[in-house]
C-alpha positions in Angstrom: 78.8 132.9 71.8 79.1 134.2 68.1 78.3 137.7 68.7 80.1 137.5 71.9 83.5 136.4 70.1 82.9 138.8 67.2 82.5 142.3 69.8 85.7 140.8 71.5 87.8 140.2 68.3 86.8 143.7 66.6 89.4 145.3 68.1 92.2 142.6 68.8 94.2 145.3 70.4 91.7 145.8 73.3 91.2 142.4 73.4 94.8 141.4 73.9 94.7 144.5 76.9 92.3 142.7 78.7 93.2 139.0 78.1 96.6 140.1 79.7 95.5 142.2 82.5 93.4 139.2 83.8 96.8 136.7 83.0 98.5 139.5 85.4 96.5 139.3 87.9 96.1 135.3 87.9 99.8 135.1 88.1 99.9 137.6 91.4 97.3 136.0 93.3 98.5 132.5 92.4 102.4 133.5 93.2 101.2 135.5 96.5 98.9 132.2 97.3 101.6 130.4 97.2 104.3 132.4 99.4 101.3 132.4 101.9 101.1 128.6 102.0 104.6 128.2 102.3 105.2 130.9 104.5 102.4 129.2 106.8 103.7 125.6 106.3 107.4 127.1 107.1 105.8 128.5 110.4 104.5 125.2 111.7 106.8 122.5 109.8 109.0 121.5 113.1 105.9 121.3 115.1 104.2 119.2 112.1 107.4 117.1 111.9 107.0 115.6 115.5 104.6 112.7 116.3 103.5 113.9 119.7 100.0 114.1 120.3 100.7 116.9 123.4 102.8 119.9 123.6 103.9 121.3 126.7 105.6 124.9 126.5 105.8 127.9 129.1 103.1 130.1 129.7 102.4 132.5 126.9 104.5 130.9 124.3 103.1 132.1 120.4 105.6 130.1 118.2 108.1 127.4 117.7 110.9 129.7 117.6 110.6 132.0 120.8 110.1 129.0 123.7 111.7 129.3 127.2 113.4 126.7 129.5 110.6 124.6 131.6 111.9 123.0 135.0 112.7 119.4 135.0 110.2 118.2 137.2 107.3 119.3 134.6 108.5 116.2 132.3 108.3 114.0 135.6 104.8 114.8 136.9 103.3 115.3 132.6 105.1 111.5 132.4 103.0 110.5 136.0 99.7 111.6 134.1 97.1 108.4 132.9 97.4 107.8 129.4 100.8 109.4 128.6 103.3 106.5 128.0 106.3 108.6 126.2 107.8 111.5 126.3 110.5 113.4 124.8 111.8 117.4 124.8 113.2 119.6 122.0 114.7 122.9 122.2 115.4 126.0 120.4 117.9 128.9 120.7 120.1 131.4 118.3 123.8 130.6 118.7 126.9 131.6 117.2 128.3 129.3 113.9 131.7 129.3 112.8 132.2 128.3 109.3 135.5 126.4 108.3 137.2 129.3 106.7 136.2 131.1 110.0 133.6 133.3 109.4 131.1 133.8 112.0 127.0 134.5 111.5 123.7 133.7 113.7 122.1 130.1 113.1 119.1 128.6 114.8 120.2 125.7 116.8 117.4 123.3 116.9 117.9 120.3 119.5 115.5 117.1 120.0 115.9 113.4 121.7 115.5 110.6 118.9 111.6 109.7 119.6 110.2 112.7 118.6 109.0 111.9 115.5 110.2 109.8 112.3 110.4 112.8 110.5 111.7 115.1 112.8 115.3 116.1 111.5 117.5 113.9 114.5 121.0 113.1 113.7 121.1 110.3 116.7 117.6 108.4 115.9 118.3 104.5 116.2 118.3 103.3 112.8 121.4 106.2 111.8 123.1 106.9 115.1 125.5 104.4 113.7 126.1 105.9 110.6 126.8 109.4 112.4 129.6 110.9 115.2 128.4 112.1 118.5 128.7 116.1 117.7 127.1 115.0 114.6 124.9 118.7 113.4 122.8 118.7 110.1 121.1 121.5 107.6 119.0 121.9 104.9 120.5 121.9 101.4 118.8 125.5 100.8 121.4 127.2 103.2 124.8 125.3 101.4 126.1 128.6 100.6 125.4 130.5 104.4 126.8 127.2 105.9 129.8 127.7 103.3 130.6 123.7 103.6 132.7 122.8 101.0 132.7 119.1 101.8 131.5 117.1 104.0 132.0 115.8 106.8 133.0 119.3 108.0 134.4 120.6 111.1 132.6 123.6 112.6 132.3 125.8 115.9 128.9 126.3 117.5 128.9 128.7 120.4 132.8 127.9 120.4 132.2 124.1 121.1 133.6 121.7 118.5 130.7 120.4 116.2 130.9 117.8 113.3 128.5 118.4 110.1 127.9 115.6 109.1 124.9 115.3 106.2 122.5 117.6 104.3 119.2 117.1 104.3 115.6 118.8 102.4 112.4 120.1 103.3 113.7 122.5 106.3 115.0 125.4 104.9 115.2 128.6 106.8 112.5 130.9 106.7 113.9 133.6 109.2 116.4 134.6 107.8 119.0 132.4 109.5 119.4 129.1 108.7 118.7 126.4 111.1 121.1 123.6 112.3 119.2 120.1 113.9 121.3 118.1 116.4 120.8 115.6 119.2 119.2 116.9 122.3 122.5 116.2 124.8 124.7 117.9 122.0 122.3 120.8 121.8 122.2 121.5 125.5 125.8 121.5 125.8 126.0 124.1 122.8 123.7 126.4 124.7 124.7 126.0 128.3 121.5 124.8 129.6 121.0 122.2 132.4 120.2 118.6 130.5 117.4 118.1 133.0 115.8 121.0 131.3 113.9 121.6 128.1 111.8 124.6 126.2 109.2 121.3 124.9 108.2 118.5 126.1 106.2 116.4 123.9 103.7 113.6 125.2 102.7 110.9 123.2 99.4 109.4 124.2 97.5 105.8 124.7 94.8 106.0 122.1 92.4 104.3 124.6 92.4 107.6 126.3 90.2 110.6 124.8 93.3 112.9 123.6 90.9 115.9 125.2 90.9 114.3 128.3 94.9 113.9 128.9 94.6 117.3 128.1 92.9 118.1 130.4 94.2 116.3 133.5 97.6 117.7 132.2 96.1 121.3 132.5 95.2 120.2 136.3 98.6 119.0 137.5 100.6 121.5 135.7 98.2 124.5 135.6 101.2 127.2 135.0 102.3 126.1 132.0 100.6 125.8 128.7 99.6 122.2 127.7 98.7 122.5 123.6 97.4 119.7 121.3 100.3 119.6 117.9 97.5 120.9 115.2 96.6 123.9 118.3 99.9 124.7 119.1 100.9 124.7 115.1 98.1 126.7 114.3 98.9 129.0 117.5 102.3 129.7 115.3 101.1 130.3 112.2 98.6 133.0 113.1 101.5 134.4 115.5 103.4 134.1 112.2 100.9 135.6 109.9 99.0 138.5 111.7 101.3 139.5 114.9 104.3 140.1 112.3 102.3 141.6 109.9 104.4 139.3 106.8 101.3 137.1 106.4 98.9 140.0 106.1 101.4 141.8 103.1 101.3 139.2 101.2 98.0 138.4 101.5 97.2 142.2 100.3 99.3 141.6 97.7 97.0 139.0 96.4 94.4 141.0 96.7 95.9 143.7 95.3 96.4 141.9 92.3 92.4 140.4 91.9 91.5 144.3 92.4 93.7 145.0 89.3 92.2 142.5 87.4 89.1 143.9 88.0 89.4 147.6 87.1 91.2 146.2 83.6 88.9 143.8 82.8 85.7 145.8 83.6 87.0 149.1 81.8 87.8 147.0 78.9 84.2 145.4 78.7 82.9 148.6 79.2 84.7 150.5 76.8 84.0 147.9 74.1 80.5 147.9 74.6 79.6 151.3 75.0 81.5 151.3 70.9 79.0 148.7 69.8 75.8 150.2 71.7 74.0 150.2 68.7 74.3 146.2 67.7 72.6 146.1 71.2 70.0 148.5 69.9 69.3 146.8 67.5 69.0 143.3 69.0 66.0 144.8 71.4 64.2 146.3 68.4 64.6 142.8 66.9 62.9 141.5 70.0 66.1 140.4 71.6 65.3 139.6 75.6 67.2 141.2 78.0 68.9 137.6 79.0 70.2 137.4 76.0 71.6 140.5 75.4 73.2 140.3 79.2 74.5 136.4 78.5 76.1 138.0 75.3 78.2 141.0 77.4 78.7 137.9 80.3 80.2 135.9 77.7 82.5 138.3 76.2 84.0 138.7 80.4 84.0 135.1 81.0 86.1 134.4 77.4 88.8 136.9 78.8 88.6 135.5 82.1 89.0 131.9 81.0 92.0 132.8 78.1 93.5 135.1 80.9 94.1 132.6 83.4 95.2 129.8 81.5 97.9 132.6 80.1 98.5 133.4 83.9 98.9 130.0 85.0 101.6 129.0 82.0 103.6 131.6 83.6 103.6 131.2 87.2 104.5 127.6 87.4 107.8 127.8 86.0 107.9 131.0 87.9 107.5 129.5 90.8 109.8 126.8 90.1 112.7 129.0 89.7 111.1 131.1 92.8 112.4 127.5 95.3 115.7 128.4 94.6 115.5 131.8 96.0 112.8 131.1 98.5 113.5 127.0 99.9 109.9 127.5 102.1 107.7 128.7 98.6 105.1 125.9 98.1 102.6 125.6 95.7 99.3 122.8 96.2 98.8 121.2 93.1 95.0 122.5 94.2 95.9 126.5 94.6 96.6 127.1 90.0 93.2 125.3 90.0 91.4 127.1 92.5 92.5 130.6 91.1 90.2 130.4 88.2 87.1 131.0 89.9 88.2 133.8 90.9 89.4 134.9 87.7 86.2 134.1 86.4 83.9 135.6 89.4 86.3 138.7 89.0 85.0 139.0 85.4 81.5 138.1 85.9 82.0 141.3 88.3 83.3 143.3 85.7 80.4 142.8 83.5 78.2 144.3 85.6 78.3 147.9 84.9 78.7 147.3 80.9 75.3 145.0 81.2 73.4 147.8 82.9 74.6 149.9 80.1 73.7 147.3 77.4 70.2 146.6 79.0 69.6 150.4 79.6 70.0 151.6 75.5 66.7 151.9 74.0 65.7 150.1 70.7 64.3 152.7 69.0 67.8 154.6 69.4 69.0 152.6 66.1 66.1 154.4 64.1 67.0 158.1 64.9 70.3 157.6 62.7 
């Protein structure tokens, strides 16, 4: 550890290169880690939101966002089924909102009866329907300004039908680049012109004495042309839709790697360069009977020193980074787990770099320091 710390801090300057070039790319892969969990919670959170146990969609459908209307009489034969004893619909569509001052802009209408889930953002569940209006419509905090709401409640236009909004609430910011609006199912309906009997979901909760596979499957029997998804397959079928069809998931994704391949080529020209300068210390450790572990756990050590002050460096600045990031990007989430995780990494990525210079270290000859 000595020898390792005095090679490193001989030339501070080279030192200081390295330290930041692994802080750099700590702070990209941790930032791009996080805009990737996000971005894949974002994808799934209305789907995660609902208690249902079953999802029922039309054929074919890949995500939350992009569902299609399913006859009524697929809710009454899914309802007939053993071991379904509720169920309730929600529905999706882009509409035209019509701010208070009159401006107009795209929003994503988002409609659901009151039992699909305690979380589920529904103006009309029991325990506020009192508290709210019929037309009653709500939206995340995150899109205040694109809802430009001054106060509320506030009197608004969706699809040209009167609508009341009524409260602000967190967690559901949009991630598509229009924000969404959450309203009763009946309300939401009659904002899109569909038939009430309809619905783009139907969502089945189940009798726990009955294997969820096998309501599944009987579903899939009776109703064999639509598709009849569990909640964690149909929210994973969304993220992966979200992730690799678009192609968003993949660039940031490169962009964390991007970033430990940076890391890499810094730290292991660093290492390199500063041991090829003190080649002849190394020399002359062999012809003082140095083993080869030792002189490779002292070039290791010098890597893993950078690698360890790099990313604690790269973690002080991505957390308040990504604390300011939440108010540009509402869906931007960061597991206490991912800062933590992103040192091994760090440190594998210098182990890695080491490589070359340790060859080169093991590779001198001892007798080179007696030629001088």
């Amino acid at each position: 550890m000595k020898l390792a710390l005095q090679n490193i801090l001989h030339d501070r300057g080279r030192f200081s290169v390295t330290v930041l070039g692994v802080s750099f790319a700590v702070f990209l892969m941790v930032f791009q880690g996080s805009l990737l969990a996000g971005f894949l919670q974002a994808a799934s959170r209305l789907i995660d939101a609902s208690d249902a146990d079953i999802w029922i969609t039309a054929r074919g459908v890949q995500a939350f966002e992009f569902g299609t209307a399913l006859e009524s009489r697929v809710r009454e034969m899914a309802a007939g089924v053993p071991g379904v004893i509720e169920t309730g619909r929600v529905c999706m569509a882009f509409a035209v909102y019509r701010t208070p001052v009159g401006k107009q802009q795209v929003v994503a209408l988002v409609g659901a009866d009151p039992n699909v889930g305690k979380r589920f953002p529904v103006p009309d569940r029991p325990e506020s329907s009192d508290q709210m209006s019929p037309d009653a419509v709500l939206y995340d905090v995150s899109d205040r300004k694109q809802m430009e709401v001054e106060t509320l409640p506030a009197e608004v236009e969706i699809n040209r039908h009167r609508a009341i909004i009524e409260r602000e609430i967190q967690g559901y910011g949009a991630f598509l680049g229009v924000p969404f609006l959450f309203t009763s199912y009946r309300n939401a309906t009659r904002y899109m012109g569909f038939d009430s009997g309809e619905a783009m979901y139907i969502l089945l909760r189940t009798d726990k004495s009955y294997p969820l596979s096998q309501v599944q499957q009987r579903l899939r029997q009776r109703l064999p042309e639509v598709d009849v998804l569990t909640q964690k397959e149909f929210a994973h079928k969304s993220r992966m839709y979200w992730t690799m069809k678009t192609g968003a998931g993949g660039a940031i994704l490169t962009a964390a790697v991007l970033g430990f391949l940076i890391g890499l080529v810094v730290v292991s020209q660093t290492i390199y360069t500063n041991t090829v300068e003190n080649i002849e210390e190394y020399a002359t450790l062999k012809a003082m009977g140095a083993a080869q572990v030792f002189v490779a756990r002292i070039v290791l050590t010098q890597a893993l020193i950078c690698g360890l002050l790099g990313s604690i460096l790269g973690l002080l600045a991505v957390v308040p980074s990504i604390g300011y990031a939440k108010s540009l990007i509402p869906w931007i989430s960061a597991p206490w787990w991912l800062p933590c995780t992103m040192v091994v990494p760090s440190l594998a990525m210098c182990s890695l770099a080491s490589i070359v210079s340790v060859r080169s270290a093991l590779a001198v000859e001892p007798g080179r320091v007696f030629r001088a």
